[in-house]
Backbone of each chain as ProteinMPNN parsed JSONL, in Angstrom:
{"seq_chain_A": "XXXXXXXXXXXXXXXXXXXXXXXXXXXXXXXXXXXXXXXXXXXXXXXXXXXXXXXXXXXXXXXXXXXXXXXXXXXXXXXXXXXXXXXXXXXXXXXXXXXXXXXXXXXXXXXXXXXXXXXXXXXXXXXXXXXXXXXX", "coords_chain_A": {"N_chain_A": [[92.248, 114.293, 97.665], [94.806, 113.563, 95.271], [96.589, 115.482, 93.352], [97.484, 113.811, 90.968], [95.266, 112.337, 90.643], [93.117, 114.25, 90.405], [93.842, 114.662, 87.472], [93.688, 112.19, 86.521], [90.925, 111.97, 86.388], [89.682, 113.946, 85.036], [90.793, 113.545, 83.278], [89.793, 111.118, 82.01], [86.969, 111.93, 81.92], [86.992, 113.768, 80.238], [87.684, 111.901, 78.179], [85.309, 110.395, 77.878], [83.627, 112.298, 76.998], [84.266, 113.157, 74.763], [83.607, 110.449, 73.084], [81.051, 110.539, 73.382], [80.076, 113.173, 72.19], [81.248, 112.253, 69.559], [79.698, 109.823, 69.262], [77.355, 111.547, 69.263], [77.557, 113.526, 66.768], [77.382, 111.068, 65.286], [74.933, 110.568, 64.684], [73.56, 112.289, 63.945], [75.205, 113.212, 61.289], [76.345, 112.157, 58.615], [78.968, 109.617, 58.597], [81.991, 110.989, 58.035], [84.65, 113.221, 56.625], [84.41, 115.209, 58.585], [83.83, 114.179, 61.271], [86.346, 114.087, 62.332], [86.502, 116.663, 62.896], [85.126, 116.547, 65.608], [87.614, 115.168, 67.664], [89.113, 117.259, 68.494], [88.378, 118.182, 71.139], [89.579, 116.777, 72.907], [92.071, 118.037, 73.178], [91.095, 119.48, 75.444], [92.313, 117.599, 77.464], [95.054, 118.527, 78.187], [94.974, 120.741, 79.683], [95.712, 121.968, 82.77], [94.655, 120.481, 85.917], [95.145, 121.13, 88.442], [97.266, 124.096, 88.831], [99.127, 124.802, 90.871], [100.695, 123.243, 92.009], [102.57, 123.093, 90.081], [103.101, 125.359, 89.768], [104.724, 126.173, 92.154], [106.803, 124.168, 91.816], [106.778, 121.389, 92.546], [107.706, 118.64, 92.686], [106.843, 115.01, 91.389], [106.042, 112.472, 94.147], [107.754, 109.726, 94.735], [105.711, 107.125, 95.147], [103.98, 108.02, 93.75], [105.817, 108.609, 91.177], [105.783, 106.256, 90.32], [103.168, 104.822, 90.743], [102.024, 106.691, 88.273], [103.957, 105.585, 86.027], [103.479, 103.246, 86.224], [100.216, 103.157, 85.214], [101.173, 104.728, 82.447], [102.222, 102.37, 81.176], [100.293, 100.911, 81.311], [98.283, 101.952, 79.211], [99.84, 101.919, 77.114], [100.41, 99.119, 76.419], [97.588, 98.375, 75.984], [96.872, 99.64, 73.653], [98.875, 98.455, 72.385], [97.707, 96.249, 72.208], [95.094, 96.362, 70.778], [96.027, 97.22, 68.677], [97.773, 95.301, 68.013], [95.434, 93.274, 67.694], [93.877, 94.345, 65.832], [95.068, 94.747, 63.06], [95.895, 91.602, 62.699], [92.323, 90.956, 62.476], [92.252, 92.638, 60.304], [93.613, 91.499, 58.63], [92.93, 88.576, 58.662], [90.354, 88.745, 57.916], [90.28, 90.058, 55.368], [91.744, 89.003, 53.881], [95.189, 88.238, 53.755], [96.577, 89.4, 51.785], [94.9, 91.593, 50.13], [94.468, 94.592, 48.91], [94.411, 97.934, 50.691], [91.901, 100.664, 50.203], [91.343, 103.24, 51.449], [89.889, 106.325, 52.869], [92.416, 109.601, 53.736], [91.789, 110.585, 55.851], [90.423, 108.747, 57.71], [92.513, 107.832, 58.689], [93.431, 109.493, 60.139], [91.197, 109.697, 61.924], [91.996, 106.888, 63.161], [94.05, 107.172, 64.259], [93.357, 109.079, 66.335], [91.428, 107.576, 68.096], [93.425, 105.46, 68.855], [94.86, 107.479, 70.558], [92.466, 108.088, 72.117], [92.429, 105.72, 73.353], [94.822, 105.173, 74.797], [95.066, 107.537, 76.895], [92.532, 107.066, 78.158], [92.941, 104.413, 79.378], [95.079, 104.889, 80.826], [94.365, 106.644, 82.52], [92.196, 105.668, 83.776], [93.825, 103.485, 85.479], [95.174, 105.029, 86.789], [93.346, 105.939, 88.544], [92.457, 103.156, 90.404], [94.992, 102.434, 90.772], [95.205, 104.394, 92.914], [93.349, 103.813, 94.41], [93.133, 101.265, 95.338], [95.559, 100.79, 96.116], [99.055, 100.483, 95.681], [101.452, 98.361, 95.097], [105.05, 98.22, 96.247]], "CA_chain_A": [[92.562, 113.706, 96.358], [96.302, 114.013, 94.665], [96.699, 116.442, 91.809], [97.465, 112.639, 89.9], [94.081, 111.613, 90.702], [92.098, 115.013, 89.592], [94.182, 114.633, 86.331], [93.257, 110.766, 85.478], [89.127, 112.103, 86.588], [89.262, 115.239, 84.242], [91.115, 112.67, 80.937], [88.722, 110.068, 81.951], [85.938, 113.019, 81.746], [87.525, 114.649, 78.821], [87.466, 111.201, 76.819], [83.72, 110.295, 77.671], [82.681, 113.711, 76.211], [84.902, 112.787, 72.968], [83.188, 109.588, 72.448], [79.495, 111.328, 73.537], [80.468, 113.999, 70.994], [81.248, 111.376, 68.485], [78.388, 109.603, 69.026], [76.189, 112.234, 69.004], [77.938, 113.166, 65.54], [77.04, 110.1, 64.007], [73.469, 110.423, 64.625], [72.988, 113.431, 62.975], [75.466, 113.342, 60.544], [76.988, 110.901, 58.227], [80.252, 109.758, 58.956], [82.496, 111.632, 56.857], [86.015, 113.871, 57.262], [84.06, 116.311, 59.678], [84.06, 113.399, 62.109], [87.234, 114.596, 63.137], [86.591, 118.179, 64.262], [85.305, 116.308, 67.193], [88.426, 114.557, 68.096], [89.77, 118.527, 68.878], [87.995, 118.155, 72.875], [90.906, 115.936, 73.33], [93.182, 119.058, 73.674], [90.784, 119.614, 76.748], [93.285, 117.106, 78.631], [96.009, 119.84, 78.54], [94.541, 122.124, 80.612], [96.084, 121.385, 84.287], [93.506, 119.954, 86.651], [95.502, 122.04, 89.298], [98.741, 124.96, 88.58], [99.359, 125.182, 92.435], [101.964, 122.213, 92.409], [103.771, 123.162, 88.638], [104.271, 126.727, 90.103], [105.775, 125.825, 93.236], [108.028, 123.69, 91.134], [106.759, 120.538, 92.938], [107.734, 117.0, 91.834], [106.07, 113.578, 92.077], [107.167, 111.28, 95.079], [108.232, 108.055, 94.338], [104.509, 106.506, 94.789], [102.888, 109.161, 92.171], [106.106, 108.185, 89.768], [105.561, 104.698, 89.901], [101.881, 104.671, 89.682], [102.233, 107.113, 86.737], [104.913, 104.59, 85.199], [102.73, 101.948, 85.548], [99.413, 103.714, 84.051], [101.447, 104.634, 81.152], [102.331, 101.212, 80.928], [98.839, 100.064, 80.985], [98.482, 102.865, 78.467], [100.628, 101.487, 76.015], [99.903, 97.471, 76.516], [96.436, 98.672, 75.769], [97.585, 100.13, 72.357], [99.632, 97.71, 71.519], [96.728, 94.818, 72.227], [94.202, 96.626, 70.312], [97.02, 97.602, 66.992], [97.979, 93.871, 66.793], [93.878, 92.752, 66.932], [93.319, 95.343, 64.46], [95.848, 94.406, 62.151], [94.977, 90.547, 62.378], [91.442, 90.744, 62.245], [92.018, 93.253, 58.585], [94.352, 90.503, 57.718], [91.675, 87.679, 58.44], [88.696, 89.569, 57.732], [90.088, 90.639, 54.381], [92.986, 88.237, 52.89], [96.42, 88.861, 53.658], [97.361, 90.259, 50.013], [94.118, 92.493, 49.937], [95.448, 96.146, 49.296], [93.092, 98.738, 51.222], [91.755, 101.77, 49.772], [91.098, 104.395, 52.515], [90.328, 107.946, 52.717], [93.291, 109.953, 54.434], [90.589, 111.34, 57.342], [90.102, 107.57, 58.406], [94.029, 107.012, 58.955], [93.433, 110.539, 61.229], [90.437, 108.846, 62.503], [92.002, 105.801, 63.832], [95.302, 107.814, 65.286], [92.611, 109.698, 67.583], [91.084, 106.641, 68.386], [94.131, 105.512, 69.571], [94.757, 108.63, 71.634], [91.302, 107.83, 73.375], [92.485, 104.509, 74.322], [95.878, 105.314, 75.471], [94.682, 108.091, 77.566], [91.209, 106.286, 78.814], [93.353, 103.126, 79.792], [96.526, 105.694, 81.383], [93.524, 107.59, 83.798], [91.844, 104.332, 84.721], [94.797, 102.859, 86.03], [95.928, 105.827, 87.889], [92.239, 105.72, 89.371], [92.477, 101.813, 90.467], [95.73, 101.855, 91.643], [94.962, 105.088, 93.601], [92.215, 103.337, 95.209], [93.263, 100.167, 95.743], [97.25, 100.983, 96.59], [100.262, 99.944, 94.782], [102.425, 97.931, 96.213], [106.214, 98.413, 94.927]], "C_chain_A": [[93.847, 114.339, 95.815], [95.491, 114.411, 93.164], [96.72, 114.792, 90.566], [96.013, 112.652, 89.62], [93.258, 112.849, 90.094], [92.252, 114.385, 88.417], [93.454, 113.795, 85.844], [91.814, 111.493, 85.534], [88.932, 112.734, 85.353], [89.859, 114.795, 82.841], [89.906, 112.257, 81.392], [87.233, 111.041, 81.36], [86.05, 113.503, 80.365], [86.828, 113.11, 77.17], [86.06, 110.39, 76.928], [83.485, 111.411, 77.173], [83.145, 113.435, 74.983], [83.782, 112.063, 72.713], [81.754, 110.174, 72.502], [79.653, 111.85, 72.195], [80.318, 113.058, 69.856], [80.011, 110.406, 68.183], [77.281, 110.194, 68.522], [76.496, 113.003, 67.747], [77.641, 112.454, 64.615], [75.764, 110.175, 64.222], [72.711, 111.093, 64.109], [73.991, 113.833, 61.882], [76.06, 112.26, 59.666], [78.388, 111.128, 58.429], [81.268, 109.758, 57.796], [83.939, 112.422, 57.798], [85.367, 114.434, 58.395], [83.809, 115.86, 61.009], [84.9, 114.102, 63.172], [87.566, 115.48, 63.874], [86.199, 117.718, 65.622], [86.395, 115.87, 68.338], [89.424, 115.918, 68.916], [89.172, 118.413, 70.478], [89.192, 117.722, 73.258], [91.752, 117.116, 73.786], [92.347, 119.902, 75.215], [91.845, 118.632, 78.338], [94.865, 117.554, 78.89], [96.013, 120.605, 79.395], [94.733, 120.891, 81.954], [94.882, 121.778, 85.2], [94.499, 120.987, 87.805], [97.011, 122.449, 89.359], [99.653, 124.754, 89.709], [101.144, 124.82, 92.314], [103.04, 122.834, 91.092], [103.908, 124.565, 89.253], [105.591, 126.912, 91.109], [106.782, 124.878, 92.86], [108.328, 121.732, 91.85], [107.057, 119.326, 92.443], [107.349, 115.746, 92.625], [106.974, 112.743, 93.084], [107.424, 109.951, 94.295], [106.739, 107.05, 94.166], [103.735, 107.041, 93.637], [103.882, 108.496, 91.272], [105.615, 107.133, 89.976], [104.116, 104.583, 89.7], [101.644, 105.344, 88.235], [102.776, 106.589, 85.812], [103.619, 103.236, 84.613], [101.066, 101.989, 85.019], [99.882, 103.956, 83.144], [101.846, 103.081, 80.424], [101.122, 100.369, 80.266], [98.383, 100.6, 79.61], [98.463, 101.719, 76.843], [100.209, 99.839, 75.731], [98.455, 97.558, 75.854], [96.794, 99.073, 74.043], [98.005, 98.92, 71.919], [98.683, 96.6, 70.911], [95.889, 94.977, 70.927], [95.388, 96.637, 68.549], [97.085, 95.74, 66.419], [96.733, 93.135, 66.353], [93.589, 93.266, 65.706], [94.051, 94.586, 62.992], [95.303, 92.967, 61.683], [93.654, 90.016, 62.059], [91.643, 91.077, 60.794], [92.576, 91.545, 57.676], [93.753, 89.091, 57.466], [90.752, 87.83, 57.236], [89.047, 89.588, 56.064], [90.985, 89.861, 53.145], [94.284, 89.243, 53.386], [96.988, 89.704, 52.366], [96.541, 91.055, 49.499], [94.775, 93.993, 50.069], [94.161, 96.953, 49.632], [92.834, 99.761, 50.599], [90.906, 102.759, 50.82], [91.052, 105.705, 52.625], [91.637, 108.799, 53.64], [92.564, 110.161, 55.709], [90.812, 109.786, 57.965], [91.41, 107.025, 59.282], [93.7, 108.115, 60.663], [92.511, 110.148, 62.126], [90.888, 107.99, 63.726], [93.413, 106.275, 64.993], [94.662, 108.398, 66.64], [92.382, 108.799, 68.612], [92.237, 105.834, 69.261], [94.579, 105.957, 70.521], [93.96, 108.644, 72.713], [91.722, 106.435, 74.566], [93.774, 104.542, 74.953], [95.102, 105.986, 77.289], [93.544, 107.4, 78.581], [92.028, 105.104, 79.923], [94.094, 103.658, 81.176], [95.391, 106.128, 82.819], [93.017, 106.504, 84.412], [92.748, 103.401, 85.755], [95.156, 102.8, 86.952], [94.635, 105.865, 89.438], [92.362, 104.382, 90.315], [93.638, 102.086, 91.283], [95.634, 103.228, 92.852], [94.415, 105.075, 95.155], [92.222, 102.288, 95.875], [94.908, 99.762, 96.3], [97.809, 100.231, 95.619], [101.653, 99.998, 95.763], [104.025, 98.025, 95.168], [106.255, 96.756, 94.882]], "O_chain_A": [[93.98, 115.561, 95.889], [94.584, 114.042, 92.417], [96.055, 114.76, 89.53], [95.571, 112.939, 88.508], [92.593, 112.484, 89.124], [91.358, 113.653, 87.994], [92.639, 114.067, 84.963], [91.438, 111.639, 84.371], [88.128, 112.25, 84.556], [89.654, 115.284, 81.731], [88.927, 112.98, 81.207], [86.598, 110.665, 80.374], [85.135, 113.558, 79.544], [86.183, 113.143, 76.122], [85.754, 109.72, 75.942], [82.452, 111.123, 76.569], [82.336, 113.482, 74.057], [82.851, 112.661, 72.174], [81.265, 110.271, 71.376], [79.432, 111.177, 71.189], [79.27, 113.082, 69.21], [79.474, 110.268, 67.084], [76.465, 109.761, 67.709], [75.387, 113.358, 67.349], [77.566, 112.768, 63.427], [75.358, 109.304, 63.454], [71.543, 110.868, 63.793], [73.697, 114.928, 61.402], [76.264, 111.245, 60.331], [78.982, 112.206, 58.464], [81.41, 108.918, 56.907], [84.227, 112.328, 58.991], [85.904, 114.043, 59.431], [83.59, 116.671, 61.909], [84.592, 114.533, 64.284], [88.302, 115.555, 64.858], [86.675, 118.212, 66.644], [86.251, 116.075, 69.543], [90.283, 115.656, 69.758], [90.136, 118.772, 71.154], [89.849, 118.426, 74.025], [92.128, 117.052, 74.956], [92.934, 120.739, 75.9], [91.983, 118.88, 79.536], [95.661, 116.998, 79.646], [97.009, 121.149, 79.874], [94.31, 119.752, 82.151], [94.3, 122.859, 85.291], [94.002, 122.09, 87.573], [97.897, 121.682, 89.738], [100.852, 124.548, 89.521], [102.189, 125.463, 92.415], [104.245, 122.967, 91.305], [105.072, 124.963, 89.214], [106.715, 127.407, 91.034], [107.714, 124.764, 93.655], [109.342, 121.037, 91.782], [106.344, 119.046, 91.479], [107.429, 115.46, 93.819], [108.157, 112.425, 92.965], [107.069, 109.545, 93.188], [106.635, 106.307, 93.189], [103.026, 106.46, 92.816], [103.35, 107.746, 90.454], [104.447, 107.228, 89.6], [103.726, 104.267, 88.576], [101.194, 104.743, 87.259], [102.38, 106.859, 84.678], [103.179, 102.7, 83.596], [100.619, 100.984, 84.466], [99.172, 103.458, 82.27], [101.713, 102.845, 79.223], [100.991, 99.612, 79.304], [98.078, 99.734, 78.79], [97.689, 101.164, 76.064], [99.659, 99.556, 74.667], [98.214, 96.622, 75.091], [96.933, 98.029, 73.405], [97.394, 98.37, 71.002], [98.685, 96.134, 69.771], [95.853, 94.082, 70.083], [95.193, 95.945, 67.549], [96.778, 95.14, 65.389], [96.616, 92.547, 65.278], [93.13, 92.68, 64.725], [93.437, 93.999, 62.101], [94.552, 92.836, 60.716], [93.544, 88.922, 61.506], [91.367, 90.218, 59.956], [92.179, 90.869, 56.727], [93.932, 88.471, 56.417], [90.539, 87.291, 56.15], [88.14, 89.147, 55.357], [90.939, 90.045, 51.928], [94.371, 90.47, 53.404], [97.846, 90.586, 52.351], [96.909, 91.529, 48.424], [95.404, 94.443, 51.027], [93.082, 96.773, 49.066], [93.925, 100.099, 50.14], [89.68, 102.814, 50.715], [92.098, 106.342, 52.5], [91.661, 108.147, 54.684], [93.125, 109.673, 56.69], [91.585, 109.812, 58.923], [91.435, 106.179, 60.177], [93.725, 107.716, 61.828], [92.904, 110.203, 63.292], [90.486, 108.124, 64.882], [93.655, 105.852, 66.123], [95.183, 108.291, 67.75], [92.842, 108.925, 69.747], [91.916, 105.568, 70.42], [94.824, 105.224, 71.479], [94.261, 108.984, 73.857], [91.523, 106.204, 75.759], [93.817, 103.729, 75.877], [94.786, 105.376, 78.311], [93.818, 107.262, 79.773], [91.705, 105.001, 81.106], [93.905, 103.172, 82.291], [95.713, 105.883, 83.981], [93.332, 106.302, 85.585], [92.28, 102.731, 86.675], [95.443, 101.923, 87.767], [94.816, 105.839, 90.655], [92.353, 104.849, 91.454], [93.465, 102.018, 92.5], [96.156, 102.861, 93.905], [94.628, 105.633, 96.231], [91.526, 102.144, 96.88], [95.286, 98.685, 96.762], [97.219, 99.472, 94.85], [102.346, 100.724, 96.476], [104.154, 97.946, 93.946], [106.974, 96.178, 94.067]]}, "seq_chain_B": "XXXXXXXXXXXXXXXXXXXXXXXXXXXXXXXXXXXXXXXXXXXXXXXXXXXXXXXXXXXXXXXXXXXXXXXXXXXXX", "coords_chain_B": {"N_chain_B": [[98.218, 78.285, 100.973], [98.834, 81.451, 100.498], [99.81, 84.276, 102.57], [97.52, 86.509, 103.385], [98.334, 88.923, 104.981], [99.795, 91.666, 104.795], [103.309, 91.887, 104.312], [105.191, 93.3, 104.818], [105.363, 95.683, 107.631], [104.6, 98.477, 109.614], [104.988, 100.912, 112.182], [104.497, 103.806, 111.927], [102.042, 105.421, 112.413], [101.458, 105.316, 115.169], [104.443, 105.786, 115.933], [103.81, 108.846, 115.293], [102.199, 109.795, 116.599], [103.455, 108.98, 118.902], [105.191, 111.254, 118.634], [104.977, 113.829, 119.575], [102.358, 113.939, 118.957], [102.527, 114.282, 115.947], [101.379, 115.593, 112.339], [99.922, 114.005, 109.572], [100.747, 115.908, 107.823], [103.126, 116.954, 108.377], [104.717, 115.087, 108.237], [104.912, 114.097, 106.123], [106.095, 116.475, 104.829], [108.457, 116.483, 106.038], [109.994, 114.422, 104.908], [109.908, 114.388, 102.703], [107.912, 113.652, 100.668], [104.408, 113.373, 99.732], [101.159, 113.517, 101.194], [99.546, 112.377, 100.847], [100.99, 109.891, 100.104], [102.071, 109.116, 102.436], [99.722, 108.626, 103.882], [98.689, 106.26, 102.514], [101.273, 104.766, 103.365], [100.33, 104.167, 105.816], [97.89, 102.944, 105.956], [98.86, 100.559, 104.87], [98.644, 100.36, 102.325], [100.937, 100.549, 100.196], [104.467, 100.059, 99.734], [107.569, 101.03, 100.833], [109.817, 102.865, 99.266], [113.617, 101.627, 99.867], [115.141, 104.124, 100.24], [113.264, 106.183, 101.074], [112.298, 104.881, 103.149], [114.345, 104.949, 105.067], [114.56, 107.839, 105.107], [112.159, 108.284, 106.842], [112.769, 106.429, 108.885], [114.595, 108.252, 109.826], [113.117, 110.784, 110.236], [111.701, 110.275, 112.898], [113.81, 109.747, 114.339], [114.751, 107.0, 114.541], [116.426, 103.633, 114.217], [115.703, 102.345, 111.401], [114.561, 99.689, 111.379], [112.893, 99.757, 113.547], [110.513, 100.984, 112.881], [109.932, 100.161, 110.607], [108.254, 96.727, 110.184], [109.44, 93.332, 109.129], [107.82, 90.37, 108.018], [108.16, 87.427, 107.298], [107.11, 84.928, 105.34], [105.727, 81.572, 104.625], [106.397, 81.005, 102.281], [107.891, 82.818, 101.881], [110.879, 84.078, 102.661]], "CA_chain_B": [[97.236, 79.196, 100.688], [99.553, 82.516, 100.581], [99.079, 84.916, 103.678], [96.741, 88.137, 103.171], [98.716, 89.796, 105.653], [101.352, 92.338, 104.455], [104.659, 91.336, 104.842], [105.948, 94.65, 105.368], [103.788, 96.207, 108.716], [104.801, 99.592, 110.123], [104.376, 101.539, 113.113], [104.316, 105.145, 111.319], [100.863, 106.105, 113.144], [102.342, 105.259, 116.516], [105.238, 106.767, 115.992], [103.827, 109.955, 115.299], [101.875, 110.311, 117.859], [104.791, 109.336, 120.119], [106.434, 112.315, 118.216], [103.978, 115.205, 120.081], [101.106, 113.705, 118.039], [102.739, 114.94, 114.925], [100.77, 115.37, 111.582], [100.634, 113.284, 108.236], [101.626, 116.667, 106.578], [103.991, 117.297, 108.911], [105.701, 114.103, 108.434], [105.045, 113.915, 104.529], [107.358, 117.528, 104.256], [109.589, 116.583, 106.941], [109.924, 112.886, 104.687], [109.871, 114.713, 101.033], [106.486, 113.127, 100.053], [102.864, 113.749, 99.577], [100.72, 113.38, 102.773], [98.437, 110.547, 100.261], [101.529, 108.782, 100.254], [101.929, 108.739, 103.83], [98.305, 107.995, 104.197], [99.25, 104.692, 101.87], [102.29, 103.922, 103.651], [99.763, 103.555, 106.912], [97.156, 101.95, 105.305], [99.224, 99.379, 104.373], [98.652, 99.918, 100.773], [102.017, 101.004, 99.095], [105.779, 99.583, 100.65], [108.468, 102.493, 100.404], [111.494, 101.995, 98.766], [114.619, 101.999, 101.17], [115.471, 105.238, 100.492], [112.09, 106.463, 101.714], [112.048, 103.648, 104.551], [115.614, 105.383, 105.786], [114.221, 108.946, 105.644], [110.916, 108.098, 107.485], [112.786, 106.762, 110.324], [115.181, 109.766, 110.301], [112.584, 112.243, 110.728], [111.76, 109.585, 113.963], [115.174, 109.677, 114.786], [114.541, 105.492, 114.981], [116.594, 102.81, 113.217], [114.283, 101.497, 110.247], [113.719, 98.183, 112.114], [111.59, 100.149, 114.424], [109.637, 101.738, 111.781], [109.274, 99.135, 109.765], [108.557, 95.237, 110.108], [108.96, 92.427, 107.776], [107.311, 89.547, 108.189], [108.862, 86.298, 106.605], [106.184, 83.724, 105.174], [106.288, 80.023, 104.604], [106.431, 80.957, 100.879], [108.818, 84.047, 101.062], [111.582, 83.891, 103.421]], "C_chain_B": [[98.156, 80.224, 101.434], [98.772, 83.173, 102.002], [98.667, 86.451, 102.665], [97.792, 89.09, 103.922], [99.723, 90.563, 104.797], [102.294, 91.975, 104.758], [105.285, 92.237, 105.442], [104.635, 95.259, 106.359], [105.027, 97.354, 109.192], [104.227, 100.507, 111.054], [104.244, 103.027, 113.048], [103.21, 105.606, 112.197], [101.431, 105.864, 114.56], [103.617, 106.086, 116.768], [105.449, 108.065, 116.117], [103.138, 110.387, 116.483], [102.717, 110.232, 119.354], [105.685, 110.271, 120.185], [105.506, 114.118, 118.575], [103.062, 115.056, 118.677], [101.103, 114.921, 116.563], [102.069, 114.528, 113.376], [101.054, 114.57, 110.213], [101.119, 114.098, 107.664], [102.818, 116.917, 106.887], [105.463, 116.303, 108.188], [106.164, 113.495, 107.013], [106.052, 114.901, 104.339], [108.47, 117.326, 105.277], [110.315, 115.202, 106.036], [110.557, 112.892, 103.213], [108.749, 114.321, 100.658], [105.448, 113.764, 100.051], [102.518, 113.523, 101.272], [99.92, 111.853, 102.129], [99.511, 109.301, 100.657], [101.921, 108.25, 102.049], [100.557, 108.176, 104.703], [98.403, 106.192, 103.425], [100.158, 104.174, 102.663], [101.103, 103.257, 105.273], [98.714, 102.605, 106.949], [97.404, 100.513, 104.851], [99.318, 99.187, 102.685], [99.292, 100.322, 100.136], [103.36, 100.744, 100.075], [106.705, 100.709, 99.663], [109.306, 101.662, 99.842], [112.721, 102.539, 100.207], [114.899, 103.214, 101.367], [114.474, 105.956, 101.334], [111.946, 105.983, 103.245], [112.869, 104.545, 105.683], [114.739, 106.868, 106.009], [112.996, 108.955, 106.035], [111.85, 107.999, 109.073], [113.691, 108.195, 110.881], [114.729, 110.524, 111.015], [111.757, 111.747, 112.38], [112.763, 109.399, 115.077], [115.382, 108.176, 115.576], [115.223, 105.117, 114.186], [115.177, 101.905, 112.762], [113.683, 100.288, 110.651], [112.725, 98.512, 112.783], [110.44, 100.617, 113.972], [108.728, 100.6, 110.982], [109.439, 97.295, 110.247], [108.332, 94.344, 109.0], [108.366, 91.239, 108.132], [107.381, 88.184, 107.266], [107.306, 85.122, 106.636], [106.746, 82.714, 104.668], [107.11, 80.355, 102.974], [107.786, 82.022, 100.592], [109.689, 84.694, 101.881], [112.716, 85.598, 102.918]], "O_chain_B": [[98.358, 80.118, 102.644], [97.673, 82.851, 102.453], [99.207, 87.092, 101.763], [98.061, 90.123, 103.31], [100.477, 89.899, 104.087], [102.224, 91.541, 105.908], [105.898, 92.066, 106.496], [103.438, 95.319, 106.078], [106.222, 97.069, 109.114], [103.086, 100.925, 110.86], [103.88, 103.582, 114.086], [103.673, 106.468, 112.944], [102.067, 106.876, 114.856], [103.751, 106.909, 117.674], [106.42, 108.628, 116.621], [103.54, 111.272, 117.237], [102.71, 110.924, 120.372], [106.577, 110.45, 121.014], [105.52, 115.163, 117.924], [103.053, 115.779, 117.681], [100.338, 115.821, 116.216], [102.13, 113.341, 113.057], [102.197, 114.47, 109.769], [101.979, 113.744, 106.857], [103.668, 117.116, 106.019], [106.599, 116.613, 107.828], [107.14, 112.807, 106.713], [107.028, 114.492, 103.71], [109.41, 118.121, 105.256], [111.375, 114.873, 106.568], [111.278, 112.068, 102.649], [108.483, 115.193, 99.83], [105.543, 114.931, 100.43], [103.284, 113.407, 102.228], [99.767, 110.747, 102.649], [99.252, 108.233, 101.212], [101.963, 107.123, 102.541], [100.454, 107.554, 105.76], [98.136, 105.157, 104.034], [100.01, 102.962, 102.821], [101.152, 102.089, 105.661], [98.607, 101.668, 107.741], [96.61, 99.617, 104.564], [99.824, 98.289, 102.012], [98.739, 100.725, 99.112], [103.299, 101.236, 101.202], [106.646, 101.07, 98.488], [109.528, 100.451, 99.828], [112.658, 103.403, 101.082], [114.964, 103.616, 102.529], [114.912, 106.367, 102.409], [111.567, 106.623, 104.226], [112.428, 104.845, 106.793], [114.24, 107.017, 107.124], [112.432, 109.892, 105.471], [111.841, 108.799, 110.009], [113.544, 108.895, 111.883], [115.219, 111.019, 112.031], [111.252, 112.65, 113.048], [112.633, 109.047, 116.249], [115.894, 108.01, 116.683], [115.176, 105.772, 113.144], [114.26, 101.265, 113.276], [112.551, 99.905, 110.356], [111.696, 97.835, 112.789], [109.418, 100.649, 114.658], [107.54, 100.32, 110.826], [110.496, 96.749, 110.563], [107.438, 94.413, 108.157], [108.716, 91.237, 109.312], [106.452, 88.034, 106.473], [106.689, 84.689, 107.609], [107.914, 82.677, 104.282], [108.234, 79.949, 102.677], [108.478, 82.092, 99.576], [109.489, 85.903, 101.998], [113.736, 85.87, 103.552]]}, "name": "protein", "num_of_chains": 2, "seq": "XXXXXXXXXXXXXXXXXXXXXXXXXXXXXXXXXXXXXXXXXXXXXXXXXXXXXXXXXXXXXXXXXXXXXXXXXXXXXXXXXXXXXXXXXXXXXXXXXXXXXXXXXXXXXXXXXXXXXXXXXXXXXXXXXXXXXXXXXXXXXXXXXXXXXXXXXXXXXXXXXXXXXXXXXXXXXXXXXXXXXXXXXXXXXXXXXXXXXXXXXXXXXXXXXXXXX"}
């Protein structure tokens, strides 16, 4: 298995324990600012799935960049899909000229939330095309 | 109805073993690459870029035609 491929396993891993966490959060507490201390695991996908290669000063071949290009890609497309639903549904859902009133935590909330789905989308990708090749 | 086949086919596993049955790691650091990606390029499931293509057959000491074949379909000449 390529150092890529631990990485996407150990986000993918990282951001099922978030949402667990968060789940298991709302079940015993109400959902409130303190929500967010869970969203701190996330800095668990920092920690390098293996040093070996960044000491030796190794860099990705040409198949690792490009699948990495095109998981962040997916990444981002993923983001973007979900921001413009979001937006249109509020703007449905609620009247275009409705002004929102929101606690600040919820804005921090939904930035995480974001973060999960970047990341989640970015490791799946790298998994898939790992597995199934990528053709240039 | 498109062909399944790869267009691009390569004799990389042949080669090496015509090269004193030399290894994928061998041929990944002799190449610059990973050994996965050399396991992809034989598999069929990832096409190099030229630059790659050129220093594959290098370390063969083959022109790239021999290395690599293309395979022209009805659809993609």
């Amino acid at each position: 298995m390529s150092n890529s491929e631990k990485w996407a396993w150990w986000t993918l891993g990282v951001v099922v324990m978030t949402i667990a966490a968060y789940a298991a959060f709302l079940a015993f507490r109400r959902h409130g600012p303190a929500i967010i201390s869970v969203f701190a695991l996330l800095a668990l996908t920092a920690l390098p799935t293996s040093s070996r290669r960044h000491f030796q000063g190794r860099t990705f071949d040409e198949r690792e960049r490009e699948i990495a290009n095109k998981a962040l890609r997916a990444g981002f497309s993923a983001f973007w899909l979900a921001f413009i639903g979001l937006i249109l549904a509020i703007g449905f859902i609620k009247g275009w000229d409705t002004a929102l009133t929101v606690p600040v935590w919820t804005l921090g909330e939904v930035v995480w939330w974001a973060a999960i789905l970047v990341l989640g989308v970015q490791a799946m990708t790298t998994i898939v095309l790992y597995r199934g090749g990528s053709h240039a | 109805m498109p062909s399944q086949e790869p267009e691009i086919k390569n004799h990389i596993r042949q080669l090496r073993f015509e090269h004193g049955e030399m290894t994928q790691d061998q041929l990944a650091k002799q190449a610059g690459v990973t050994r996965h990606t050399i396991m992809a390029l034989e598999a069929g499931k990832y096409f190099p870029s030229l630059l790659l293509a050129f220093r594959i057959a290098r370390v063969f000491r083959a022109p790239v035609e021999q290395v690599f074949e293309y395979h022209a379909t009805e659809l993609n000449l």
